[in-house]
C-alpha positions as a Markdown table, in Angstrom:
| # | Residue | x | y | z |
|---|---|---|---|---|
| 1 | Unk | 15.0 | -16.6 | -8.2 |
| 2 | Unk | 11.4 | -15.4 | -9.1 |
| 3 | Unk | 10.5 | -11.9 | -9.6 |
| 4 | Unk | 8.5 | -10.4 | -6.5 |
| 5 | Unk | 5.1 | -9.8 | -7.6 |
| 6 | Unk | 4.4 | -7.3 | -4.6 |
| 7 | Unk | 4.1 | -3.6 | -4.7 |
| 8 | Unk | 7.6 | -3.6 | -6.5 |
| 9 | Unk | 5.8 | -4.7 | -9.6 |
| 10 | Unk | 4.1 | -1.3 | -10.0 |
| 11 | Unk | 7.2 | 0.6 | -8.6 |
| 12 | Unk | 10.3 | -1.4 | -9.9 |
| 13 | Unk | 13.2 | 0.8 | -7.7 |
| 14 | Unk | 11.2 | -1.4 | -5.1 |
| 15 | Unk | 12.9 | -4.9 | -6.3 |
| 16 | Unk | 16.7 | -3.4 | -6.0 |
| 17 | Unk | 15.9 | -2.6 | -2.4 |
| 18 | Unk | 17.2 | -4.5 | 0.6 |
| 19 | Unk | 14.2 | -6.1 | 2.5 |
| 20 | Unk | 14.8 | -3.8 | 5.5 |
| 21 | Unk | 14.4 | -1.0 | 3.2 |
| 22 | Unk | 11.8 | -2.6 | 1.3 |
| 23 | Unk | 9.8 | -3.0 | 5.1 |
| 24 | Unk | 10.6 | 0.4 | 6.0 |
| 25 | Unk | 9.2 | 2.0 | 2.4 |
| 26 | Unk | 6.2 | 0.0 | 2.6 |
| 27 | Unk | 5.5 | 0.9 | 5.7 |
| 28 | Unk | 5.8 | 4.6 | 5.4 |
| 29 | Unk | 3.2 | 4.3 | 2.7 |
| 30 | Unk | 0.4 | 2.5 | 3.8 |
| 31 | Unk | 0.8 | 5.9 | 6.8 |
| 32 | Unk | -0.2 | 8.1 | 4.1 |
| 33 | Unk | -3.5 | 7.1 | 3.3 |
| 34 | Unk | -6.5 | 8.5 | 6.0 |
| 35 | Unk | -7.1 | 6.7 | 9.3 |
| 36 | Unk | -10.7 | 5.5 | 8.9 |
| 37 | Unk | -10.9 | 3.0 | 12.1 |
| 38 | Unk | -10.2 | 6.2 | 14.6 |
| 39 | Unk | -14.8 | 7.1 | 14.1 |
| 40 | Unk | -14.5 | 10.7 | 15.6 |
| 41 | Unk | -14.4 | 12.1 | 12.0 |
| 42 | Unk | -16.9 | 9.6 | 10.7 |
| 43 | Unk | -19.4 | 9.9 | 14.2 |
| 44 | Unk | -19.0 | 13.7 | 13.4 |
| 45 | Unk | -19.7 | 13.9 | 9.6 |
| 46 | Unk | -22.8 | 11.6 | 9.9 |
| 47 | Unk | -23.9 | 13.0 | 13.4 |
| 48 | Unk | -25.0 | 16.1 | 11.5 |
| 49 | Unk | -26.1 | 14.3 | 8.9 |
| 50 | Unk | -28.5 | 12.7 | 11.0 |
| 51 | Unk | -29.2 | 15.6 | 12.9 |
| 52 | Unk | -30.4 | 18.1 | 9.7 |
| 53 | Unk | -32.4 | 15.0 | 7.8 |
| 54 | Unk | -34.6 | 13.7 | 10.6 |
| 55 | Unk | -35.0 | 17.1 | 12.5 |
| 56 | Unk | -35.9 | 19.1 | 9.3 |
| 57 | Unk | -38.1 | 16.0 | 8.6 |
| 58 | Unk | -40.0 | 16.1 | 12.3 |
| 59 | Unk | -40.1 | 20.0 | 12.3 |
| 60 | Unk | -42.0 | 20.1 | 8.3 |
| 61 | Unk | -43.9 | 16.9 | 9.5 |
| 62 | Unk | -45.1 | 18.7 | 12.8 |
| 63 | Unk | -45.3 | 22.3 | 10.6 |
| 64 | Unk | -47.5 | 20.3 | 8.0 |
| 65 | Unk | -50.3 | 19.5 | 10.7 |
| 66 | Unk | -50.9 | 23.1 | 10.8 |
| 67 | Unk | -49.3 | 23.2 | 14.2 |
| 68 | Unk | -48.7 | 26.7 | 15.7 |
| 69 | Unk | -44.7 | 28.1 | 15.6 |
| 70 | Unk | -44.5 | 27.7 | 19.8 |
| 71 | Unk | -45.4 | 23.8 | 19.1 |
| 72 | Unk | -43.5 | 23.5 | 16.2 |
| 73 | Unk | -39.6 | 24.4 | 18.0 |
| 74 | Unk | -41.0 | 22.3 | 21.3 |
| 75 | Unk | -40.8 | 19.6 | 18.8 |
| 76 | Unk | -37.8 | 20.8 | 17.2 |
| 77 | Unk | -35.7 | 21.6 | 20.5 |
| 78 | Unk | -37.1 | 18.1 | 21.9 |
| 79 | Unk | -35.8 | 16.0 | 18.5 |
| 80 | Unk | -32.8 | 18.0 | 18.9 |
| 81 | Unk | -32.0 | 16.6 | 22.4 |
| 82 | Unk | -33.4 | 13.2 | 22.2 |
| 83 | Unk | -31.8 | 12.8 | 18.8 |
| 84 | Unk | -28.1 | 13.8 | 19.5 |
| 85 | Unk | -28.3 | 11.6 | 23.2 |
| 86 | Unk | -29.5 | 9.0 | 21.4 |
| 87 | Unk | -27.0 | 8.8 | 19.3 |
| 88 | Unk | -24.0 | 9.7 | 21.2 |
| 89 | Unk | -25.2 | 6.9 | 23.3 |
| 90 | Unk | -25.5 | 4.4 | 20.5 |
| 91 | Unk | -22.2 | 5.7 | 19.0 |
| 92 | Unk | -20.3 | 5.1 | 22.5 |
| 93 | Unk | -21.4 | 1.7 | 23.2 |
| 94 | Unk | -21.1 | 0.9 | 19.1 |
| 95 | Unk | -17.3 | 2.0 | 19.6 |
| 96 | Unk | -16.6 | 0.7 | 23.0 |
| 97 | Unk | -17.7 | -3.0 | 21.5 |
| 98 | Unk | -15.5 | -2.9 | 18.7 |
| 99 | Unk | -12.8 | -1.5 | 21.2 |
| 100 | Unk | -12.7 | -4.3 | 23.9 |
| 101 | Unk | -13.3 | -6.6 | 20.9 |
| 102 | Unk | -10.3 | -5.5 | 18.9 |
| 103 | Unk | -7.9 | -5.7 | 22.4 |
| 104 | Unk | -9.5 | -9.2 | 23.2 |
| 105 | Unk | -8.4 | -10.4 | 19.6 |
| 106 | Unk | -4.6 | -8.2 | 20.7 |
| 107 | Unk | -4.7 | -10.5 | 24.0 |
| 108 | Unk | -5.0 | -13.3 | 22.3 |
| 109 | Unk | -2.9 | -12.7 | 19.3 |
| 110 | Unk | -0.1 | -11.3 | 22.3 |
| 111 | Unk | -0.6 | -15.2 | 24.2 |
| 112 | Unk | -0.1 | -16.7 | 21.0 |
| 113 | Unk | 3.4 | -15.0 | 20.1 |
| 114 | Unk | 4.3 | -15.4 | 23.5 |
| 115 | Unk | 3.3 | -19.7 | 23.4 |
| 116 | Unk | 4.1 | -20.3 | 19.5 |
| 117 | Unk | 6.6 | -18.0 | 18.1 |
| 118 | Unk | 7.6 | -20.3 | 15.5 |
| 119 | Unk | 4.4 | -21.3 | 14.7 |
| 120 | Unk | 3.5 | -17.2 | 14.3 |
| 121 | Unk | 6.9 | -17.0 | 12.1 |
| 122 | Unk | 5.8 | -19.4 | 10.0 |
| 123 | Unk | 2.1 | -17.5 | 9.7 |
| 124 | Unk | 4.0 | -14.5 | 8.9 |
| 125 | Unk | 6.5 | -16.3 | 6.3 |
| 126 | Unk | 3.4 | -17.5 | 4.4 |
| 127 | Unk | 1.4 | -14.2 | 4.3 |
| 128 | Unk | 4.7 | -12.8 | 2.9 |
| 129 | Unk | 5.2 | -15.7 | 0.3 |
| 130 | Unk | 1.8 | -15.6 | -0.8 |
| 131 | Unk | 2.5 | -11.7 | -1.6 |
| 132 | Unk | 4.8 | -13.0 | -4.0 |
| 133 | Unk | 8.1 | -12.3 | -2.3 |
| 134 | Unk | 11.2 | -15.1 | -2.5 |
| 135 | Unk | 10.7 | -18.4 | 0.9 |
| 136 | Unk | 14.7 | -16.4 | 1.5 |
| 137 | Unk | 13.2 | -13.2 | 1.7 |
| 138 | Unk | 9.6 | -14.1 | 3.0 |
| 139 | Unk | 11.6 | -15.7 | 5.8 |
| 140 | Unk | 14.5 | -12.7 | 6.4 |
| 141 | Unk | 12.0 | -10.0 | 6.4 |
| 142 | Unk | 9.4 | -12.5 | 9.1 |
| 143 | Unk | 12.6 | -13.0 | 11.3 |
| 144 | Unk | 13.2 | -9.1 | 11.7 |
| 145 | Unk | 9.8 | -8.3 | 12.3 |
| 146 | Unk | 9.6 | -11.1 | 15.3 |
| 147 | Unk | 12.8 | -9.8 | 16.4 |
| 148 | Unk | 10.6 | -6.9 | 18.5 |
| 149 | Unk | 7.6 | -8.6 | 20.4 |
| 150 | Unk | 5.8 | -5.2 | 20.4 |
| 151 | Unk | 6.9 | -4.7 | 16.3 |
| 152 | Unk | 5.5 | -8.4 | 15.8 |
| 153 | Unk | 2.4 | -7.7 | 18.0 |
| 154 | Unk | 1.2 | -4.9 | 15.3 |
| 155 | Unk | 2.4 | -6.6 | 12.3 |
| 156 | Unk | 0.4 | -9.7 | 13.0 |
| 157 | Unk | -2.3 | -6.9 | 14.0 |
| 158 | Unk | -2.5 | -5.7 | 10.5 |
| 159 | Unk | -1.8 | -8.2 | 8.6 |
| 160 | Unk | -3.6 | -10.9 | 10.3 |
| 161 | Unk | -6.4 | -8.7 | 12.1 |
| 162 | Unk | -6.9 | -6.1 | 9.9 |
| 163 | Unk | -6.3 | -3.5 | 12.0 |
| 164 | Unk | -3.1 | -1.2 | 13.5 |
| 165 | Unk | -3.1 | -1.7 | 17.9 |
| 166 | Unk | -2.7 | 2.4 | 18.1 |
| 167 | Unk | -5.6 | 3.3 | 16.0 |
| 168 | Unk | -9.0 | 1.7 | 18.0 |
| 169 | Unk | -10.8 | 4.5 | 18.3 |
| 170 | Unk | -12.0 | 6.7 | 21.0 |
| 171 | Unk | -15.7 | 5.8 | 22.5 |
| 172 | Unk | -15.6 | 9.2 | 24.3 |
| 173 | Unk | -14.6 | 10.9 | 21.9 |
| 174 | Unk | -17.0 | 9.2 | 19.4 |
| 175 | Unk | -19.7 | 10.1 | 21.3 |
| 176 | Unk | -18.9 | 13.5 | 22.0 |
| 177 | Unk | -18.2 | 14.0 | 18.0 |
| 178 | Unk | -21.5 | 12.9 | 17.3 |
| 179 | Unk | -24.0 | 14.8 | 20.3 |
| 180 | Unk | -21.9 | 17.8 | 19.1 |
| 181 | Unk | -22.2 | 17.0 | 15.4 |
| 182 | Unk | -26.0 | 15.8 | 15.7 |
| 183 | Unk | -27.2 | 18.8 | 17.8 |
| 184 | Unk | -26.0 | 21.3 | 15.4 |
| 185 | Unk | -27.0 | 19.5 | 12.5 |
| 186 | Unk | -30.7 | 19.5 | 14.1 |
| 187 | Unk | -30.5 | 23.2 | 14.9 |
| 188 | Unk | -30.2 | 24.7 | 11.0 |
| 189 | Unk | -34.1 | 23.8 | 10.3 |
| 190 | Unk | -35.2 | 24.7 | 13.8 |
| 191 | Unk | -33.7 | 28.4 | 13.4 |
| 192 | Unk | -36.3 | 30.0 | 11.2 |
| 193 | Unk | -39.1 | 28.8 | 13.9 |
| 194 | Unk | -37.5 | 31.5 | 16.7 |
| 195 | Unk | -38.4 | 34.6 | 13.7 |
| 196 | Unk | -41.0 | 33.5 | 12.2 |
| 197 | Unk | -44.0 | 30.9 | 11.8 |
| 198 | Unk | -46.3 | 29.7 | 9.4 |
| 199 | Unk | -45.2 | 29.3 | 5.6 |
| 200 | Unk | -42.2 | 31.5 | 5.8 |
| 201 | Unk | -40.8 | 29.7 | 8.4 |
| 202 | Unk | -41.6 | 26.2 | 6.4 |
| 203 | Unk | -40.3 | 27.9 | 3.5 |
| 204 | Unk | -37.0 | 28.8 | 5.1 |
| 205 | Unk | -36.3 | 25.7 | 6.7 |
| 206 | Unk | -36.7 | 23.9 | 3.9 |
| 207 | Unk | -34.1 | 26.0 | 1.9 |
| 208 | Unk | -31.6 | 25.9 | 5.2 |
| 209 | Unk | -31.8 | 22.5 | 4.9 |
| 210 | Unk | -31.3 | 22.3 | 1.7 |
| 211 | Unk | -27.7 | 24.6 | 1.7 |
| 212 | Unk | -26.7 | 22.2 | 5.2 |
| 213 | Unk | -27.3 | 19.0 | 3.3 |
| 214 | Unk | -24.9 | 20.4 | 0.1 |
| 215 | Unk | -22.3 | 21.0 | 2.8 |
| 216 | Unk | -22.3 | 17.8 | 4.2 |
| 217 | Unk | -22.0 | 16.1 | 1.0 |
| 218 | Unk | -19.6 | 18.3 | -0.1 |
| 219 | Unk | -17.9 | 17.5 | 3.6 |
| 220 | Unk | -18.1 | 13.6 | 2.6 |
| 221 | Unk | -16.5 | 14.2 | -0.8 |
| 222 | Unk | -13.4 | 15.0 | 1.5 |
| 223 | Unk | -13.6 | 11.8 | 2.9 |
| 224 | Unk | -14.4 | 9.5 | 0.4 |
| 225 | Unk | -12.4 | 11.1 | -2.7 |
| 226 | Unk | -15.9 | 10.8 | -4.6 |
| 227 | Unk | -17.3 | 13.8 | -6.9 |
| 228 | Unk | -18.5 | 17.0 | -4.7 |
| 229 | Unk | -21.2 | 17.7 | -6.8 |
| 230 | Unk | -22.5 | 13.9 | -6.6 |
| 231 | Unk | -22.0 | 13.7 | -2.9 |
| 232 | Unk | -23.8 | 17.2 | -2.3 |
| 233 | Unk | -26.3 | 16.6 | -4.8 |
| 234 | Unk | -26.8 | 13.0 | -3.3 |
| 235 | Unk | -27.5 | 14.2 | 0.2 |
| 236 | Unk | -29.9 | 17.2 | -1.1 |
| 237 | Unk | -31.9 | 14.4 | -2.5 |
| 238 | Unk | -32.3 | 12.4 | 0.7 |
| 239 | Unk | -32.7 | 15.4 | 2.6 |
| 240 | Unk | -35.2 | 17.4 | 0.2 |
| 241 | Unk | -37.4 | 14.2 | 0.1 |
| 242 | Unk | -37.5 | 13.3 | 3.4 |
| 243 | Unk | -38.4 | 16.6 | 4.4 |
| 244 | Unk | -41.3 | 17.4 | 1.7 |
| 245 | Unk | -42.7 | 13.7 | 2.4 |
| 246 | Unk | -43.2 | 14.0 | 6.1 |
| 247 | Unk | -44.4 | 17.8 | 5.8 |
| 248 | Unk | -46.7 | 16.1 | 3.5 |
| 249 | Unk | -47.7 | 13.3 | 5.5 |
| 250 | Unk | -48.3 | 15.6 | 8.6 |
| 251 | Unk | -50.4 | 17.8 | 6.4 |
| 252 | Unk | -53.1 | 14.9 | 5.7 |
| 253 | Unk | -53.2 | 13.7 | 8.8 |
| 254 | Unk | -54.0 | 17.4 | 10.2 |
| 255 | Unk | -56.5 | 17.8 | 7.8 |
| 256 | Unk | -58.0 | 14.5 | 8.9 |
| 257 | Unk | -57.6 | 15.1 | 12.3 |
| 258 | Unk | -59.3 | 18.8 | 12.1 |
């Protein structure tokens, strides 16, 4: 018999294991690693980074024109609002899409274990064979997992699909993670404009932003396992120049205007 040339390659105490163990081991690992698919954490993390670039971006662009402090939050406050509706509204009907898409592709995938089970046996035989285990135990290990329609259902879910039945996401929840997110992400440049106007308050903003953007790169990091400093610095970047370009921009075209 051939050697498996699965995971047990890497971990050898693997190969020695009966398939149910083998099943069982595998399966608690793949649990360890993040759930990415739920979006709350995601709609949340880039909700305020959406909120702090384009709000500090409108508030320097509006500040640039010369505009006077009580015109500079109304444009604040109203970016604020239309920004994180906006996107809590994009972000629900983005996630309710992918929702009623993933349980049409469950309906199906149900019908078709329900119709075909040796047909779907054999799917799930093949998937195992092509991961390099034995046609004996390829075949032992498909048998137990049909043995349970709801157990089959979410293995042919993630192995076929992609994608685990009990982790779709929450629309609602989504959307409320990113108004939530968004809104306070556009309120860190605005705060200045309540004490004080003019330069300071461009001056301030600017720097707020600056410190917000490092935390959500360093907030990222978290997520992505990439460097801190990178993913802070990184976000600073887009942040600082988005900011200084549309204060500039709004600067010319006051002075054009005046």
């Amino acid at each position: 018999m051939d050697a498996p040339e699965t995971e047990g390659a890497a971990d050898p105490g693997l190969a020695a294991l009966t398939p149910e163990r083998r099943a069982s081991l595998l399966h608690s690992r793949s649990h360890r690693h993040r759930d990415v698919q739920g979006g709350v954490a995601r709609a949340s993390v880039f909700g305020v980074s959406d909120g702090l670039v384009s709000n500090a971006s409108l508030i320097l662009g509006v500040a640039g024109a010369d505009a006077s402090s009580s015109v500079v939050r109304l444009a604040g406050i109203a970016g604020l609002i239309a920004g994180a509706v906006s996107m809590a509204a994009g972000e629900y009907v983005s996630m309710r899409a992918q929702q009623e898409l993933f349980q049409r592709e469950l309906e199906l995938e149900r019908l078709e274990l329900e119709r075909n089970p040796e047909v779907e046996l054999a799917e799930l035989t093949q998937l195992y064979r092509s991961r390099g285990l034995s046609e004996e135990v390829a075949q032992l290990a498909a048998r137990q997992m049909m043995a349970s329609p709801e157990q089959a259902l979410e293995v042919h879910a993630r192995e076929e699909l992609g994608f685990a039945p009990d982790s779709l996401g929450s629309p609602i929840g989504a959307a409320l993670g990113s108004f939530g997110a968004f809104c306070a992400g556009a309120f860190v440049p605005l705060v200045p404009w309540f004490f004080a106007g003019g330069l300071t308050a461009v001056i301030w903003s600017l720097v707020l932003a600056v410190i917000a953007a490092g935390g959500v790169g360093v907030a990222l990091a978290s997520f992505t396992g990439r460097s801190r400093w990178f993913s802070a610095m990184r976000q600073v970047l887009i942040a600082a120049v988005a900011a200084l370009a549309t204060y500039g921009i709004g600067h010319l075209i006051g002075v054009q205007v005046s």
